[in-house]
BAVO-839349 format. One record per atom (N, C-alpha, C): residue in three letters; x, y, z. Coordinates in steps of 0.001 Angstrom, whole numbers, padded with zeros to 6 digits, always signed. Example, Ala and Ser with C-alpha at 12.3 -4.5 7.8 and 13.67 -1.06 7.14 Angstrom:
BEGIN
ALA+013190-005690+007800
ALA+012300-004500+007800
ALA+013200-003300+007800
SER+012850-002250+007080
SER+013670-001060+007140
SER+012900+000030+007870
END
This chain:
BEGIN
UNK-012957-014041-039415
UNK-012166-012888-039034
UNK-012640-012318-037697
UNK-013679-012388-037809
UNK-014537-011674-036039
UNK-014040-012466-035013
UNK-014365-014157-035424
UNK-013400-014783-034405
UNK-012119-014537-033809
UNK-011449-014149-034620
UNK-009840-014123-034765
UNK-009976-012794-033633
UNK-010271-011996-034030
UNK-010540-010525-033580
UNK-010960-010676-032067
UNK-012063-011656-031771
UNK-012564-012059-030360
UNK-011589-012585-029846
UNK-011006-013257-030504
UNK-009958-014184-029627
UNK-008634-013359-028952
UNK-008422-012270-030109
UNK-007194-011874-029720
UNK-007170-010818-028580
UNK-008349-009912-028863
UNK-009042-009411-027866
UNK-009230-009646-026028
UNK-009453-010723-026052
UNK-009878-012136-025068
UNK-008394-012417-024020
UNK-007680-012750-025098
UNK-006548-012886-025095
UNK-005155-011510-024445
UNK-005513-010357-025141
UNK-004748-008928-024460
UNK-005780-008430-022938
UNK-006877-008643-023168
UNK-007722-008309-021331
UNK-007286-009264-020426
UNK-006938-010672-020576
UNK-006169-011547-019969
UNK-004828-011308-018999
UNK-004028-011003-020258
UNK-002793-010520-020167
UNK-003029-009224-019297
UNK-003630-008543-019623
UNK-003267-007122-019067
UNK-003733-007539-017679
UNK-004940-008156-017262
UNK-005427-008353-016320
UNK-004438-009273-015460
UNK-003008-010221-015733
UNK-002419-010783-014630
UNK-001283-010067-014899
UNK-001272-008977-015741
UNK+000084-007999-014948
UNK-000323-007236-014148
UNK-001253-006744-014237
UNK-001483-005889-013021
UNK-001612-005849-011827
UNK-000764-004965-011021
UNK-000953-005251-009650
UNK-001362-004069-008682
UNK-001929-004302-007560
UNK-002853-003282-007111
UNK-002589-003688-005483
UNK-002525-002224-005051
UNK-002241-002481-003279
UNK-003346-003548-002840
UNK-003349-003538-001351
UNK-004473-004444-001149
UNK-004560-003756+000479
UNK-005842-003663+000685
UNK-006669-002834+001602
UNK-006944-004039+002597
UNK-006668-003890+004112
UNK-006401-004867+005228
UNK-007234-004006+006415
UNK-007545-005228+007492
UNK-008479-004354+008079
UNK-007483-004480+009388
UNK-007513-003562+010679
UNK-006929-003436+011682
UNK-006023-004717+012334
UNK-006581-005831+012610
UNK-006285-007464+013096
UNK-005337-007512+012083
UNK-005352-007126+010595
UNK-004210-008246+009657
UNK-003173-006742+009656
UNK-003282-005715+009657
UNK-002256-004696+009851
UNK-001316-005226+011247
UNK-001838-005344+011744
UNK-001321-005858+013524
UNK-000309-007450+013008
UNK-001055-008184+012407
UNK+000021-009004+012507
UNK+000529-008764+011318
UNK+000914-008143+010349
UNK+002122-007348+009246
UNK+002820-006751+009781
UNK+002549-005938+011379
UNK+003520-005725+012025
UNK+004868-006398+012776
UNK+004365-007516+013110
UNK+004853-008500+013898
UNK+005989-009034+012916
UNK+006435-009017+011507
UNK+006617-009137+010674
UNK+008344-008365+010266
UNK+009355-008862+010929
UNK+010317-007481+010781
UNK+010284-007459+009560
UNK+010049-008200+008879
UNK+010568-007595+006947
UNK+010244-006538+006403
UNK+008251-006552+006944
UNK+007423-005659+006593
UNK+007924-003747+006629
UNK+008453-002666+005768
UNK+008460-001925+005747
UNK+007242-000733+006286
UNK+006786-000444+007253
UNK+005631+000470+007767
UNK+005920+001745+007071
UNK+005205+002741+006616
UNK+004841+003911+006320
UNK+004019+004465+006956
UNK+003919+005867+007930
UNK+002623+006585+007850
UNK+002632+007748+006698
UNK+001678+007865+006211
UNK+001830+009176+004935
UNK+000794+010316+005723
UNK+000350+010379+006996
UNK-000422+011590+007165
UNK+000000+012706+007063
UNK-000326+013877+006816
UNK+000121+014894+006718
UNK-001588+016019+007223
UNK-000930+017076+008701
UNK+000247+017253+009098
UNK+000777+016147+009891
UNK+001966+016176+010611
UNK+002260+014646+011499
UNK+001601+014333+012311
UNK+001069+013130+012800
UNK+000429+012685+013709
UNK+001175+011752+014543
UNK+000734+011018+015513
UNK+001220+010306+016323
UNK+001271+009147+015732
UNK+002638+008402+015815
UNK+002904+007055+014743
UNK+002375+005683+015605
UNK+002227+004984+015171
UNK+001535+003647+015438
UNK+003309+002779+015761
UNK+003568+002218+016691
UNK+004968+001817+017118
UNK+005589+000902+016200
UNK+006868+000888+015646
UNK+007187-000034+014502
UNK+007309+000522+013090
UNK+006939+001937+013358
UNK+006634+002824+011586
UNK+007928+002659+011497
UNK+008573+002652+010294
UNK+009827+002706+010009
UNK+010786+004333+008703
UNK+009326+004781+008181
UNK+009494+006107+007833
UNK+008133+007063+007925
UNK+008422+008288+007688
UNK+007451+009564+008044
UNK+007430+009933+006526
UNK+006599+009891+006013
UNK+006501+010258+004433
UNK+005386+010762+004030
UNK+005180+012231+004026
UNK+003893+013106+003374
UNK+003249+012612+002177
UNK+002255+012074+002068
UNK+001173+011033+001060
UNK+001804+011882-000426
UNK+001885+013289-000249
UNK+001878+013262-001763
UNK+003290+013918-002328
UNK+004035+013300-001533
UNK+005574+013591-001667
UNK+006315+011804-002272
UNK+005265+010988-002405
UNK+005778+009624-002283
UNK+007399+009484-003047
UNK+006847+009898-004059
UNK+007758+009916-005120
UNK+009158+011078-004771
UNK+009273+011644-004039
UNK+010376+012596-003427
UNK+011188+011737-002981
UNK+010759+010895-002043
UNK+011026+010456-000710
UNK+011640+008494-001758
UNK+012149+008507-002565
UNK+012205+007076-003336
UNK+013521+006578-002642
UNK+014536+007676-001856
UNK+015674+007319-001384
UNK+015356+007131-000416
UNK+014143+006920+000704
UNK+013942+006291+002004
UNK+013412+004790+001733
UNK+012878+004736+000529
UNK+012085+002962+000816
UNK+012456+002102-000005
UNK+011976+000840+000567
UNK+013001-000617+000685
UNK+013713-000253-001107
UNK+015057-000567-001091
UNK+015595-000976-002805
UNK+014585-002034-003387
UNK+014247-002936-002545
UNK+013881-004425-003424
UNK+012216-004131-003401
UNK+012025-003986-004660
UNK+010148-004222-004905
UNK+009408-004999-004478
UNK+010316-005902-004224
UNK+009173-007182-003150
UNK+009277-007095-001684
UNK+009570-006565-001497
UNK+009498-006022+000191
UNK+007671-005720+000738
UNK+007142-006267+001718
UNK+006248-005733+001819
UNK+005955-004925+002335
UNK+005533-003849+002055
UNK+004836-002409+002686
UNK+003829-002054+003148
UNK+003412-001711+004421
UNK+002288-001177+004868
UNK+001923+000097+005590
UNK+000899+000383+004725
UNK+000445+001943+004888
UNK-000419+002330+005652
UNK-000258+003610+006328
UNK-001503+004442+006928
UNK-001311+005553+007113
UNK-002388+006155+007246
UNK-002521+007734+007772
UNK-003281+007940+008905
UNK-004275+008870+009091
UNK-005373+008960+010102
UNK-006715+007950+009989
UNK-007112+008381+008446
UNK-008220+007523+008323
UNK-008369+006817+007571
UNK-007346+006868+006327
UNK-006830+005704+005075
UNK-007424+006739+003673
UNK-007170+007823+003557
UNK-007167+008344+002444
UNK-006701+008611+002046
UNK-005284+009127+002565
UNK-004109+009814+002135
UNK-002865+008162+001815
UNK-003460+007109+002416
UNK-002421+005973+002563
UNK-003067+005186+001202
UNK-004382+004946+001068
UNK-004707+004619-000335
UNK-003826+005664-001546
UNK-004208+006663-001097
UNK-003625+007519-002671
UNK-001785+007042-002466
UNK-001134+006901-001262
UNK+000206+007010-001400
UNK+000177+005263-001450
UNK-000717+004229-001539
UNK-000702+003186-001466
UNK-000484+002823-003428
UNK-001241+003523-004086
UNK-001219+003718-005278
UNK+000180+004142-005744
UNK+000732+005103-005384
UNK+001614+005734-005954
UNK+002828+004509-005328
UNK+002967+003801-004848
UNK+004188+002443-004402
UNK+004044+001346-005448
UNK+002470+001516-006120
UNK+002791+000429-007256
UNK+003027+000928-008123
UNK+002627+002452-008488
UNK+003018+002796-009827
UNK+004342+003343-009789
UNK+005450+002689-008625
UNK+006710+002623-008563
UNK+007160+001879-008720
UNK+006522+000468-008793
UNK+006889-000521-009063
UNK+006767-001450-007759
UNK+006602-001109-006601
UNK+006338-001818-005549
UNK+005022-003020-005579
UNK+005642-004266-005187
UNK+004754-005318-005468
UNK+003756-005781-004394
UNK+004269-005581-003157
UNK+003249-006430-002004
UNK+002905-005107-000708
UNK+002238-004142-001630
UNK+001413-002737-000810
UNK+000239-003062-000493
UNK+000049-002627+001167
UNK-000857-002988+001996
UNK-001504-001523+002845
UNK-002334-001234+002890
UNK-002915-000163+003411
UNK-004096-000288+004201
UNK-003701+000331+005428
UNK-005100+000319+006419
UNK-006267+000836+006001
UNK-006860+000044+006236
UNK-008354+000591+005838
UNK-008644+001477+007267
UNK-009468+002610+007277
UNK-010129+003094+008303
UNK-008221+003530+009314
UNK-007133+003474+008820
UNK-006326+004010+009395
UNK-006175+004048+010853
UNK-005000+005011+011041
UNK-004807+004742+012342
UNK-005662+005386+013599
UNK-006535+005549+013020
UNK-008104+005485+014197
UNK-008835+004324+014279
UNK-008724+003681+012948
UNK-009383+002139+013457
UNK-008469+001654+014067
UNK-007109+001602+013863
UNK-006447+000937+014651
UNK-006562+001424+015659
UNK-006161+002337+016449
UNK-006163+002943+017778
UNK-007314+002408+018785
UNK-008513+002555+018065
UNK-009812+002145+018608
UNK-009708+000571+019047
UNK-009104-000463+018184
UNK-008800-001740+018172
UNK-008244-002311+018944
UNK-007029-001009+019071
UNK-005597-001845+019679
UNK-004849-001461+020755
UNK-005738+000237+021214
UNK-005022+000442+022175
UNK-005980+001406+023081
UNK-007310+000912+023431
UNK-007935+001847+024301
UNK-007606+001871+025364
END
């Protein structure tokens, strides 16, 4: 019976573990070429506004994500990529795109100051 119990156990952490899906954190170089990318949907979520990185395609306050569901892509597989100033506000709104159901969320790490520093001194 313990077996049975291990197994089935074994078996639901499995499962749960390949449904789940989770943004994925990119460093300045792979944001840059996700840009290059017309499919790619851009977001900045800073709040107050800052100066956008060229190519953003909406202005969306990090913790309004869910307000704002009539600006971004219909199709869940669209890929999306996020930032703010420094990637705190784009992680938390990076979160809130999967627990919308959004499948291929991408968020700057170190935001658009690492980028800036990177890409456009």
């Amino acid at each position: 019976m313990k077996k049975i119990i291990l197994i089935l156990s074994m078996l639901l952490i499995f499962m749960v573990g390949c449904t789940t899906n989770t943004y994925q954190n990119i460093n300045s170089r792979e944001f840059n070429e996700l840009l290059s990318d017309e499919e790619v949907f851009v977001i900045d979520v800073h709040i107050p506004e800052q100066e956008h990185i060229e190519g953003t395609d909406a202005i969306i306050p990090y913790n309004e994500i869910e307000n704002y569901a009539t600006s971004l892509p219909k199709d869940k597989n669209t890929k999306i990529a996020v930032y703010c100033r420094s990637g705190s506000m784009s992680a938390e709104s990076s979160q809130k795109l999967i627990d919308l159901g959004y499948k291929n969320v991408f968020n700057l790490e170190g935001g658009r100051n690492a980028y800036v520093a990177e890409f456009e001194q």
